[in-house]
TISEKE-487716 format. One record per residue (C-alpha): residue number from 1; residue in three letters; x, y, z. Coordinates in steps of 0.1 Angstrom, whole numbers, plus 5000, padded with zeros to 4 digits. Layout:
BEGIN
[NUM 'ALA' [X Y Z]]
...
//
This chain:
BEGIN
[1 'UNK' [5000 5000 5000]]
[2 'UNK' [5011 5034 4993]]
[3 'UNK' [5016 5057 5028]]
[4 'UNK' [4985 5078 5021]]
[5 'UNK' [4965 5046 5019]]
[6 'UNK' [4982 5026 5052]]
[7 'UNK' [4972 5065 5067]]
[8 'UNK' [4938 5068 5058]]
[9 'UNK' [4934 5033 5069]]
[10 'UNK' [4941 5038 5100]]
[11 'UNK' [4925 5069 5110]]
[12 'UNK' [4892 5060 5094]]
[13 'UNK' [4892 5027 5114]]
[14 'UNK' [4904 5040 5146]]
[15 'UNK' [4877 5064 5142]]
[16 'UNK' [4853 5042 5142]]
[17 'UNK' [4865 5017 5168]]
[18 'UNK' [4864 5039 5193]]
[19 'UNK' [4844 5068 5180]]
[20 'UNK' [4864 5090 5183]]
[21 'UNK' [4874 5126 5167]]
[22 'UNK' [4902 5136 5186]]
[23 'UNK' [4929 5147 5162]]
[24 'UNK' [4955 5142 5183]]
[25 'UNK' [4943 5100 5188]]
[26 'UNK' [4942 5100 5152]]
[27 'UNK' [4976 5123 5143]]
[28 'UNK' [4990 5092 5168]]
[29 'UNK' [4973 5065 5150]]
[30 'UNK' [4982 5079 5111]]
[31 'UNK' [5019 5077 5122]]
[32 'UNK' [5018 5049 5138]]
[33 'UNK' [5006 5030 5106]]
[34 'UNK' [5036 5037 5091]]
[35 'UNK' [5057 5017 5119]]
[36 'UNK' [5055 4978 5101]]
[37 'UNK' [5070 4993 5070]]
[38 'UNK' [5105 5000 5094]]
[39 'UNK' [5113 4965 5076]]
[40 'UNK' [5122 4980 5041]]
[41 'UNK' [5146 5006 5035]]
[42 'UNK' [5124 5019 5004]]
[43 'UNK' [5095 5031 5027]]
[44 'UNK' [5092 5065 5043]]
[45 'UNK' [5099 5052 5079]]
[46 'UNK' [5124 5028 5063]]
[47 'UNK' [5147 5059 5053]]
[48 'UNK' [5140 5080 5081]]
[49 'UNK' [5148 5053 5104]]
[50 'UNK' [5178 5035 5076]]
[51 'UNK' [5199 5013 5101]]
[52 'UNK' [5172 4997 5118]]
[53 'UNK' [5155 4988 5083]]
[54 'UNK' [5187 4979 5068]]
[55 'UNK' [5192 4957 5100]]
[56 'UNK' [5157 4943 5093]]
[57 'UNK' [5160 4939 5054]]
[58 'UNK' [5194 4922 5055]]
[59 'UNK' [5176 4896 5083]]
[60 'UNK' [5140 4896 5075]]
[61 'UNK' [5115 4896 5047]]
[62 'UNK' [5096 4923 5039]]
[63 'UNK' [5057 4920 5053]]
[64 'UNK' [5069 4893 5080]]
[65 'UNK' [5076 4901 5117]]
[66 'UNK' [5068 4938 5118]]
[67 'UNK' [5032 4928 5101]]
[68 'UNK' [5022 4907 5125]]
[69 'UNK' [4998 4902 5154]]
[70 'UNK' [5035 4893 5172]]
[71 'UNK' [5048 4925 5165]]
[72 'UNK' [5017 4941 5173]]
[73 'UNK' [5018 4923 5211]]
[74 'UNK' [5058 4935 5216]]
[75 'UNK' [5044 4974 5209]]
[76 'UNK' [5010 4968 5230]]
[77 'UNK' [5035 4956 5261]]
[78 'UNK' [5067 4980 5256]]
[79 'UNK' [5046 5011 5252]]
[80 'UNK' [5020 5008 5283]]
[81 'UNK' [5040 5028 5303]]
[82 'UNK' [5026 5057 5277]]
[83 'UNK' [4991 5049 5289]]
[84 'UNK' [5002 5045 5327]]
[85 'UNK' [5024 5082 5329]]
[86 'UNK' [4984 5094 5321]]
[87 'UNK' [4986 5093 5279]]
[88 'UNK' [4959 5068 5274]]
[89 'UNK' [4944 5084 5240]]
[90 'UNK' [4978 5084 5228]]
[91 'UNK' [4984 5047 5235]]
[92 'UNK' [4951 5040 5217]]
[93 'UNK' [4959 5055 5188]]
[94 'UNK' [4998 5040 5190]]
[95 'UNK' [4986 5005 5190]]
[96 'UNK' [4956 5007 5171]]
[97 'UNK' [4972 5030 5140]]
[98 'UNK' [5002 4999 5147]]
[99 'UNK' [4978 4972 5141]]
[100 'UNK' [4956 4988 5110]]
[101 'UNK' [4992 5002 5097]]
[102 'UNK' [5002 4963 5089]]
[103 'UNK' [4968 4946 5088]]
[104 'UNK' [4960 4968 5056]]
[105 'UNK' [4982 4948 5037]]
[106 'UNK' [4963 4917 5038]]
[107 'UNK' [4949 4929 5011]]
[108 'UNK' [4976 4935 4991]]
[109 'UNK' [4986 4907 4962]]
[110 'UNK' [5020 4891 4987]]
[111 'UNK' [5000 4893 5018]]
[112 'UNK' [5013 4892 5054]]
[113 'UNK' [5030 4870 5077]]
[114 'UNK' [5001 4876 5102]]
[115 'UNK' [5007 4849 5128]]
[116 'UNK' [5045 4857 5128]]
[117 'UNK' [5069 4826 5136]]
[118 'UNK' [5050 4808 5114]]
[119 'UNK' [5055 4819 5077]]
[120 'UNK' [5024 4813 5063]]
[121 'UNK' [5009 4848 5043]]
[122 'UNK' [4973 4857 5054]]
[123 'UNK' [4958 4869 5022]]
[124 'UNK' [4923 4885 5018]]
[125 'UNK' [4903 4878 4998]]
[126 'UNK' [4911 4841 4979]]
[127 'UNK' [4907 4856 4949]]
[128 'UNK' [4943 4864 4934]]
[129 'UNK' [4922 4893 4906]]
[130 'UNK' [4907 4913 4934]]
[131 'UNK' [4937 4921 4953]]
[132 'UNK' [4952 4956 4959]]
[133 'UNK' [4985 4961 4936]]
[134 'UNK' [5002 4993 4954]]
[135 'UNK' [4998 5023 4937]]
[136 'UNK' [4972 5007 4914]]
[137 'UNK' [4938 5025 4901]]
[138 'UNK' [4917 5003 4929]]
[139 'UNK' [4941 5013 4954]]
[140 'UNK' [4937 5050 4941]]
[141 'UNK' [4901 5045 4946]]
[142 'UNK' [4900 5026 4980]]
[143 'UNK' [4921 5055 4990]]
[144 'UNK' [4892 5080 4980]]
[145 'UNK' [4865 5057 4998]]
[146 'UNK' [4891 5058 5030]]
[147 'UNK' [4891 5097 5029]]
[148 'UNK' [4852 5098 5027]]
[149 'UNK' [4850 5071 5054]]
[150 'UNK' [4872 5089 5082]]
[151 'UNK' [4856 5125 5077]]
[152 'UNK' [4820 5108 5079]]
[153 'UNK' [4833 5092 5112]]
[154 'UNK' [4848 5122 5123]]
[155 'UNK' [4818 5143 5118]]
[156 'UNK' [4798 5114 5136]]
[157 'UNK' [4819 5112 5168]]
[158 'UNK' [4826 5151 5167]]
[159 'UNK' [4789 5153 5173]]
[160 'UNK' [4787 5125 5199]]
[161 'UNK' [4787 5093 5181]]
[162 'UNK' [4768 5072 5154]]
[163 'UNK' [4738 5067 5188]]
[164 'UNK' [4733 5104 5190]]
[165 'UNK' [4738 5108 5151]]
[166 'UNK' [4706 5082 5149]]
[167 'UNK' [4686 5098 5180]]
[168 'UNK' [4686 5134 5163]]
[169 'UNK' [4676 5121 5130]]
[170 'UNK' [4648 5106 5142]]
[171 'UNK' [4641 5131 5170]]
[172 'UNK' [4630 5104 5193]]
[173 'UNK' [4618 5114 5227]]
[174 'UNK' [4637 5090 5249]]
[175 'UNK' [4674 5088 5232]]
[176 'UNK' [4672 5128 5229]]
[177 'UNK' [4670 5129 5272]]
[178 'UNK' [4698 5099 5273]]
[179 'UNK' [4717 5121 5252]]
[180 'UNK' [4710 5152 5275]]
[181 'UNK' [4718 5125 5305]]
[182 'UNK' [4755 5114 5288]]
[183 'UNK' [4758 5158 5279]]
[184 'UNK' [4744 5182 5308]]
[185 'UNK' [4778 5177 5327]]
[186 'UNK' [4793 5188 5298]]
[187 'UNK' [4777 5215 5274]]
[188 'UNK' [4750 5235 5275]]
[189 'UNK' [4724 5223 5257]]
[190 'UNK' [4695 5234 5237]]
[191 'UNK' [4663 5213 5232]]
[192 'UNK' [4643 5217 5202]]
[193 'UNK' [4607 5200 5207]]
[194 'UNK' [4576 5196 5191]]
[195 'UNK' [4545 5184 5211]]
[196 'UNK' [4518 5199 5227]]
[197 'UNK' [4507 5216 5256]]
[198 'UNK' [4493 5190 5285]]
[199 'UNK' [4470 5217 5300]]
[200 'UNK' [4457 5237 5266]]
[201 'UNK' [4463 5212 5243]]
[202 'UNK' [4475 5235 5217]]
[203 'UNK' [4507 5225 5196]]
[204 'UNK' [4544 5233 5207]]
[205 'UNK' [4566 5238 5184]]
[206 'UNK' [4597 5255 5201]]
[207 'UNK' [4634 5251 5214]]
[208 'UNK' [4642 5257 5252]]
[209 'UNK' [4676 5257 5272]]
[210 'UNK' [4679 5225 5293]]
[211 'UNK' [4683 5229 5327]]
[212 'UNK' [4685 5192 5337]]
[213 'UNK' [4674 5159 5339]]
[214 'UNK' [4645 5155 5356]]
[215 'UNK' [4634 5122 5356]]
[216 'UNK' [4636 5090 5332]]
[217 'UNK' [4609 5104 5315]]
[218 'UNK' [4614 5142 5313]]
[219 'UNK' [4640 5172 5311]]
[220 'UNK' [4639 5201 5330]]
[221 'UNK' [4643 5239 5305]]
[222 'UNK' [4635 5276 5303]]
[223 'UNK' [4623 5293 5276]]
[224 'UNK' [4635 5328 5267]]
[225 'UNK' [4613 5347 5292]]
[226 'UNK' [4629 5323 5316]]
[227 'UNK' [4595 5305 5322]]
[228 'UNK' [4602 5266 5335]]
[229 'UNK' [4582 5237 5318]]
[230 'UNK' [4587 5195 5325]]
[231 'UNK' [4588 5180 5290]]
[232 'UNK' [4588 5145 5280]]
[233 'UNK' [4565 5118 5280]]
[234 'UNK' [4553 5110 5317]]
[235 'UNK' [4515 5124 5332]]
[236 'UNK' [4534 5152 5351]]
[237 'UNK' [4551 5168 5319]]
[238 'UNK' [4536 5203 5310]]
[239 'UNK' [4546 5195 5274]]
[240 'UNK' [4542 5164 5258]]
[241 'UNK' [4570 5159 5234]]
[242 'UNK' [4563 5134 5201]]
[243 'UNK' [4600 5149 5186]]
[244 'UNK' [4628 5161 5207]]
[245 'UNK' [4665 5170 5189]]
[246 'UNK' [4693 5181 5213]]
[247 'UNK' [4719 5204 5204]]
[248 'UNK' [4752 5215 5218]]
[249 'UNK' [4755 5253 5227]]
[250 'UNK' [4788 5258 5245]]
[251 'UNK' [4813 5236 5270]]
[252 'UNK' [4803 5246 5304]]
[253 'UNK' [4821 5246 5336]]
[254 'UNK' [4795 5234 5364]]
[255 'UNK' [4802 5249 5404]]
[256 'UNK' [4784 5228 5431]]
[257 'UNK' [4787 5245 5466]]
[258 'UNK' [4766 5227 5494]]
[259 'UNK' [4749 5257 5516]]
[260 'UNK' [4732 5246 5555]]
[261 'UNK' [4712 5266 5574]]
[262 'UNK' [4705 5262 5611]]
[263 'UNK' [4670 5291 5620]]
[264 'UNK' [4688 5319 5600]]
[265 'UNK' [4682 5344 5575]]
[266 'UNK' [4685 5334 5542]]
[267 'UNK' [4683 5363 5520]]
[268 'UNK' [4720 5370 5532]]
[269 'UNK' [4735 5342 5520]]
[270 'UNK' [4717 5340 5483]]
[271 'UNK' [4723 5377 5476]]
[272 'UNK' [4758 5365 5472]]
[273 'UNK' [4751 5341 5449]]
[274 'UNK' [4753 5349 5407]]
[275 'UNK' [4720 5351 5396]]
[276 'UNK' [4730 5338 5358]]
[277 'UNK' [4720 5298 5352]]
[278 'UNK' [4722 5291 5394]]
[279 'UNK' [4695 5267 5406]]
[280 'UNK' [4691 5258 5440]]
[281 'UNK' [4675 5223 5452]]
[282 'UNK' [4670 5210 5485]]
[283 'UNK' [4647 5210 5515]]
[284 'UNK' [4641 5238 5540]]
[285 'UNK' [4625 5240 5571]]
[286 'UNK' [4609 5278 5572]]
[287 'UNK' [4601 5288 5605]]
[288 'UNK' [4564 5310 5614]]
[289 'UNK' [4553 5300 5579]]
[290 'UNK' [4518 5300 5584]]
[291 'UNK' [4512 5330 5564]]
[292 'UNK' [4534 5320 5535]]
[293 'UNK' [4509 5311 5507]]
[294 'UNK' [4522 5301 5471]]
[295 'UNK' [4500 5296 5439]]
[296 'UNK' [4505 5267 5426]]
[297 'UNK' [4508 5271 5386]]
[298 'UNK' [4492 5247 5361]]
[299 'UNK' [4508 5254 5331]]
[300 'UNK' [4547 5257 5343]]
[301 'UNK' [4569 5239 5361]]
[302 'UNK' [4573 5250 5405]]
[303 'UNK' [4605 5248 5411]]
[304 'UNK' [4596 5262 5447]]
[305 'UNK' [4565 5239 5462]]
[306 'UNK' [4558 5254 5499]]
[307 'UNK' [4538 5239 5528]]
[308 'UNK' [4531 5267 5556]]
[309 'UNK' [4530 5261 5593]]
[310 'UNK' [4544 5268 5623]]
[311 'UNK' [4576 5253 5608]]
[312 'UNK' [4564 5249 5570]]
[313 'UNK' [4586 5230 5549]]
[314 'UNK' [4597 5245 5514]]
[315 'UNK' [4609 5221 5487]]
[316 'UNK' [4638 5234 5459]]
[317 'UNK' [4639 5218 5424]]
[318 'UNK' [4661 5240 5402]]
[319 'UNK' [4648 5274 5416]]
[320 'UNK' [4665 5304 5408]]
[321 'UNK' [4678 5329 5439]]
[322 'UNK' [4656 5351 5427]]
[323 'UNK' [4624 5335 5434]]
[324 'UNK' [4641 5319 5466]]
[325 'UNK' [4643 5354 5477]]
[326 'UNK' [4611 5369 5467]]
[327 'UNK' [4593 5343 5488]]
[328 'UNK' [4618 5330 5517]]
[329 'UNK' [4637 5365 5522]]
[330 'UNK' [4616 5373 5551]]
[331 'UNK' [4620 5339 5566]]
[332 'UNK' [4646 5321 5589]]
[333 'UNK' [4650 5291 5578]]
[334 'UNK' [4667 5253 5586]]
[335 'UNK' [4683 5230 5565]]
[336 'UNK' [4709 5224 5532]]
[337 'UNK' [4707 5235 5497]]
[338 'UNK' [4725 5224 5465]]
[339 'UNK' [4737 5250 5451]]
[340 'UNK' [4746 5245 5409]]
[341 'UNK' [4760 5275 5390]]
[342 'UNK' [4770 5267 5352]]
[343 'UNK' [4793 5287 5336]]
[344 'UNK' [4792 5287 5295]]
[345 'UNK' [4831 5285 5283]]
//
């Protein structure tokens, strides 16, 4: 095979083994490929490296030892310490770009010595007419069909794999809130939904910034007045979602800080707080409640759900500071809080 070719073979298939786009797993893995041909003194590597492929010339045969699932062992074993010293991705792409960089010349019309003492050639396929003569016109072509391969894949994994690939074309309900499940830690996420309203029964057609997971069923977002809606497919959903597509806004850095209270004022404490994408959640004890009446809302989601009393009890989902404060500034109040700030990079 010609270097472009052993190249393109190997970064289209380490692509897609571990779905993967990161360049610099795949710069690893198209250098890597070139490794085996360290046996010839005619190959790039081979000149670069010329003592150690004269050695090898002089002692070997070409497409024997160094293309073989031997060789490919000795390089697993003598380059873990790369993965151990905290280069795993680069280790991946060593080995793997290793193996494909050989095991693409199966195909070729002398074959390999695969299973290296023995010298039998593993040739594919049987057929002597439809193998790969280097620098030939099929080779010229597989070459193309490499190149369209690996920047498919790429594209793929760059946008979270062939799973998520599938899940947006078809917009289905339940892989769209795995996806937001496997991505909330990560990015900031859009949510583009059509449905309908549970309580009006009129049809949504809308996108909304994801706040989080709710439950199995449902997602937790705002929409751009900042209005909070539970949308999925379970009886508690305010929308009812028959298409859901997830997109990636930004890489976010998420800030958890754990806040108790023991009969103090709260307002003090959340004033500090940024009031950009911070949710609180928890449960608070609030003390001479019994005047503190909420309305509960049909049509939105309450992120702040309040039973008064002598010592009501007032239960956080998400809730911004801002609401925490309009209602519970007055109060003293007992207990813990999550508090979650995400910051778009």
């Amino acid at each position: 095979m010609m270097t472009p070719t052993h190249m393109m073979f190997s970064v289209s298939l380490t692509s897609i083994v571990l779905g993967t786009a990161n360049l610099e797993l795949l710069g690893v893995a198209a250098l890597a490929s070139l490794l085996p041909d360290i046996d010839t003194s005619k190959s790039y590597i081979g000149r670069l490296f010329f003592p150690i492929s004269s050695w090898l010339e002089a002692n070997t045969v070409h497409r024997g030892i160094t293309h073989s699932f031997f060789a490919s062992g000795v390089v697993t074993l003598f380059t873990y310490p790369i993965a151990l010293s905290g280069y795993p991705h680069v280790w991946h792409g060593l080995i793997l770009g290793y193996f494909f960089g050989w095991f693409g010349d199966v195909f070729t019309k002398s074959g390999v010595e695969a299973f290296y003492p023995s010298h039998g050639r593993l040739i594919i396929p049987r057929n002597p007419r439809l193998r790969l003569s280097t620098n030939s016109n099929a080779e010229r072509f597989l070459l193309m069909v490499l190149v369209a391969i690996a920047i498919i894949s790429i594209n793929i994994n760059s946008a979270g794999g062939m799973i998520r690939s599938f899940n947006q074309a078809l917009g289905i309900p339940s892989g769209a809130i795995e996806t937001v499940k496997a991505e909330s830690s990560s990015y900031l996420l859009n949510v583009s939904v059509k449905g309908r309203n549970t309580l009006t029964e009129q049809p949504v057609n809308a996108t909304y910034e994801v706040i989080e997971p709710l439950t199995a069923a449902d997602l937790l977002v705002k929409d751009e007045k900042g209005l909070i809606y539970s949308i999925g497919n379970s009886q508690q959903s305010q929308i009812q979602a028959s298409q859901m597509k997830v997109e990636r806004i930004s890489p976010i850095k998420t800030e958890i800080i754990n806040l108790t209270f023991d009969d103090e004022e709260i307002a003090p404490i959340l004033s500090q707080l940024p009031s950009d994408r911070t949710y609180l959640t928890g449960t608070l004890a609030v003390h001479d409640s019994e005047d503190l009446i909420t309305m509960a809302s049909l049509n939105t989601f309450d992120t702040l759900t309040i039973q008064p009393g002598e010592m009501g009890t007032a239960r956080l989902v998400s809730a911004s500071p801002e609401k925490v404060m309009k209602l519970l500034g007055d109060y003293y109040v007992s207990g813990s809080l999550i508090v979650r700030h995400v910051k778009p990079q």
